[in-house]
C-alpha positions as CSV (number, residue, x, y, z in Angstrom):
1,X,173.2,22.8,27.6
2,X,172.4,22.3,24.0
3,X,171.7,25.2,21.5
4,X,170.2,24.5,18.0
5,X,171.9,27.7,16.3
6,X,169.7,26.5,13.3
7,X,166.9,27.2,15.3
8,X,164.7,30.5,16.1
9,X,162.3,29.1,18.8
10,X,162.5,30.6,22.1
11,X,162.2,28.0,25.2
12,X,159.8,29.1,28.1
13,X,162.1,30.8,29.7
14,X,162.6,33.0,27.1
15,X,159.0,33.6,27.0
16,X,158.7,34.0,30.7
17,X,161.7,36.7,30.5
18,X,160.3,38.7,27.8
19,X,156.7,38.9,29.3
20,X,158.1,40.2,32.3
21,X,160.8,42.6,30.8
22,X,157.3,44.0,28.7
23,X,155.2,44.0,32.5
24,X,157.7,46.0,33.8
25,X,159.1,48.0,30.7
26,X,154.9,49.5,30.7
27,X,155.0,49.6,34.7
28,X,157.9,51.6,34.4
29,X,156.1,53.7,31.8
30,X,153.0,54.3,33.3
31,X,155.2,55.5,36.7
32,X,156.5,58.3,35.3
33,X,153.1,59.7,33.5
34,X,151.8,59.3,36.8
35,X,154.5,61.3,38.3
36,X,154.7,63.2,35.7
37,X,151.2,64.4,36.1
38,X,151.0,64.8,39.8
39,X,154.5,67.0,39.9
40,X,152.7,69.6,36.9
41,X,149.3,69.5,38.6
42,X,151.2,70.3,42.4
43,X,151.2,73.9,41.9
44,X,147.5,74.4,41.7
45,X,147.4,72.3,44.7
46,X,149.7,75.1,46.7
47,X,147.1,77.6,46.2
48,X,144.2,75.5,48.2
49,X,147.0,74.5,51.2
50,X,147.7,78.5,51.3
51,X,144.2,79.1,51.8
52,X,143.8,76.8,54.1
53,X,146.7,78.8,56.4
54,X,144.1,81.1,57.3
55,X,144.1,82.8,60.8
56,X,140.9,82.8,63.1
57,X,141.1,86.3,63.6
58,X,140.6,86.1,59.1
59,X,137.9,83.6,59.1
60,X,136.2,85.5,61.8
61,X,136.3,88.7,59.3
62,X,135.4,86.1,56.5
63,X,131.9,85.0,58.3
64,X,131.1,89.0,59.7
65,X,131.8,90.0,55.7
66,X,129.1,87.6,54.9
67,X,126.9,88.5,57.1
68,X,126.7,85.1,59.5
69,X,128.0,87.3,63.3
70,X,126.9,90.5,63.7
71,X,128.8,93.4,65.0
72,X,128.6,92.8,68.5
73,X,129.5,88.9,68.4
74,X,132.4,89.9,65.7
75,X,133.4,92.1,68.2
76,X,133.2,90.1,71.3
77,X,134.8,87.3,69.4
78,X,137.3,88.9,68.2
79,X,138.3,90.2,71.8
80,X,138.2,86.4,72.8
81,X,140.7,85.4,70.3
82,X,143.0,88.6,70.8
83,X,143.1,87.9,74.8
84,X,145.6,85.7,76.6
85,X,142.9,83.8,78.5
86,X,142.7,80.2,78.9
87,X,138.3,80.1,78.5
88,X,138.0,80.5,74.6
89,X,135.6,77.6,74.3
90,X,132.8,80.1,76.0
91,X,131.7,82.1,72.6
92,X,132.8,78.9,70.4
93,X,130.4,79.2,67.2
């Protein structure tokens, strides 16, 4: 192989090495913002999977507090969910 030491031009490989060292040098970059971002924005995210851990027996309090089942149905509901029996589908909302 023959190098002109008197030379500064870079060959196409050169070229091809350097473009691709730069692709992946910002890659590589942009990676770790990204990762970055999502592992300081997770804890905001365990909040909303905590409230969505809810029990029935809570979102059934949740609607009667609001006003949507009325004391009976809460009640009767609430009796269905409580019980050991296999028909819970009958007072489904």
């Amino acid at each position: 192989m023959y190098w002109n030491w008197n030379s500064n031009h870079m060959n196409g490989w050169g070229w091809l090495a350097m473009s691709l060292s730069m692709v992946l040098f910002w890659a590589l970059l942009i990676a770790v913002g990204v990762l970055l971002f999502r592992a300081l924005s997770r804890g905001s995210a365990d909040t909303h999977t905590r409230a969505s851990r809810t029990t029935p027996e809570q979102l059934l309090a949740e609607r009667f507090a609001r006003g949507e089942l009325d004391e009976d149905e809460y009640r009767r509901r609430l009796a269905v969910l409580r019980s050991d029996s296999p028909d819970r589908t009958k007072y489904s909302p």
